[in-house]
N, C-alpha and C positions, 0 to 999 in steps of 0.2 A: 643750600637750595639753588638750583640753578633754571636757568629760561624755561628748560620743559616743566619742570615742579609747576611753576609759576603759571605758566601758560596753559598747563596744564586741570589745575585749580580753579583759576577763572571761567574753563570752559566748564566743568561742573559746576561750580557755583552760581553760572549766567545759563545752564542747560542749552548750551548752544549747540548745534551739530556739524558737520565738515562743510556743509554748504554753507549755513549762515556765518561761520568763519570767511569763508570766501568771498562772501557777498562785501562782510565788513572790509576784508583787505582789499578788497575793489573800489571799497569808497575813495581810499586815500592812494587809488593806480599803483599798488601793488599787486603782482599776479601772482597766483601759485594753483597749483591743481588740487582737488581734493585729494589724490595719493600723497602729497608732498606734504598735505598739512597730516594725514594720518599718521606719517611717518615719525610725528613728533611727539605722537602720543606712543608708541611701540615701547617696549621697556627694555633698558639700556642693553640688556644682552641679545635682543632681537637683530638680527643679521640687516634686516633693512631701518635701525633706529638712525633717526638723525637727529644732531645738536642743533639745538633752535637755537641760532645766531641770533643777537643784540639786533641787530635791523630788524627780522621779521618780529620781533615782540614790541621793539619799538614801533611799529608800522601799524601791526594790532589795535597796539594799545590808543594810538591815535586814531583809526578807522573807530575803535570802540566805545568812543569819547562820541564822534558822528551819530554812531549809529544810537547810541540811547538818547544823546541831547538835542541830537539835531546842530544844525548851524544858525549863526547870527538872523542869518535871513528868516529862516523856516526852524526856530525853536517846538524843542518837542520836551513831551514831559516822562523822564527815565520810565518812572515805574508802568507807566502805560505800556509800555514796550515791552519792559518785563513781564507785568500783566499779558501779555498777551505772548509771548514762547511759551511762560505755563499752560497757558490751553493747549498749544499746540502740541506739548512736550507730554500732557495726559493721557494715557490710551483714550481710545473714544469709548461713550458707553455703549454697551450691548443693547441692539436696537432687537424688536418683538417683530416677530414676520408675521409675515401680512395672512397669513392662515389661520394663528392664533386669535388675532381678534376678531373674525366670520365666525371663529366658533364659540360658540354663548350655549353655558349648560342652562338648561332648568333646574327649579330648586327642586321639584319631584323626581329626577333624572340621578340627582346627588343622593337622596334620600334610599333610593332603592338599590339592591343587592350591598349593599353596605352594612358588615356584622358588626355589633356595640364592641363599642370600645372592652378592653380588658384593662381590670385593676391589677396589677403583679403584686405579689406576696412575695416579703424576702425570703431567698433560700434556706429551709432545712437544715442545717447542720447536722452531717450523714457521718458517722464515724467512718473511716478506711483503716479495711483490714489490709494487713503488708500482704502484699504478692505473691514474692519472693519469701522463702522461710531458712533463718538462720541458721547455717549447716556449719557445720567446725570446718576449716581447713588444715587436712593433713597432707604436707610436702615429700612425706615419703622419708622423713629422718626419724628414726630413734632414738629417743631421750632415755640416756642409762641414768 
C-alpha cells in the first residue's frame, strides 16, 4: 500500500473534498493547489498521476490532527467536526415550491369525477393454440 492508497482512504473515510484538503494543508503552511491534490487521486496509469511523496502525507496528516482537534489553545471536539462534513457531504433535501402550498384542494373537489376503485381478478388461464403448424422438412435428398 502506498501514500496514495492511504491518503487516498482517509479522504473517503473523513468525506473530505479537494478544498477542505487544502484548507487543512494550509493549516500547517503547506501550499498546493486543488489540481495538484487531484492528481493524487488519478489512477496510477492516468498520464497526469502523481506519487504522493512522504512530505505531502506527512504534512496532511499533521494539518489533520489541527483540523479535528484543534490546538492546545483552542481545543475542539473531533466528532463534532465530523458531525458536521456529514451534513455538508448529504445532498440537500428536496425543498416544496412555493406554488404547491397556495394550492389547497377541497375535500368535495377530490371527491368528484373520481371513478371507484377496481378490485382485479387473477387472470384466466387461456389455453394457446401454436401459430405456426408442424410441417415435415424436406431438403430435397432421397432416402433409397
Amino acid at each position: 500500500m502506498n501514500n496514495n492508497d492511504i491518503f487516498k482512504k482517509l479522504r473517503v473515510a473523513l468525506m473530505l473534498r479537494d478544498d477542505q484538503i487544502e484548507e487543512i494543508l494550509k493549516l500547517v503552511d503547506f501550499r498546493m493547489s486543488k489540481g495538484e491534490i487531484g492528481n493524487f487521486f488519478r489512477n496510477a496509469d492516468h498520464p497526469k498521476y502523481v506519487e504522493c511523496g512522504d512530505q505531502v502525507l506527512r504534512n496532511f496528516l499533521n494539518g489533520l490532527v489541527i483540523y479535528l482537534r484543534g490546538t492546545k489553545e483552542n481545543p475542539k471536539n473531533p466528532m463534532d467536526t465530523i458531525a458536521i462534513h456529514k451534513k455538508e457531504a448529504q445532498p440537500k433535501e428536496f425543498k416544496e415550491k412555493p406554488f404547491d402550498k397556495l394550492r389547497i384542494k377541497k375535500e368535495d373537489d377530490t371527491k368528484k369525477n373520481v371513478a371507484p376503485k377496481k378490485k382485479f381478478a387473477p387472470n384466466k388461464q387461456v389455453k394457446k393454440e401454436p401459430i405456426v403448424e408442424k410441417v415435415p422438412f424436406k431438403n430435397g435428398k432421397k432416402k433409397s
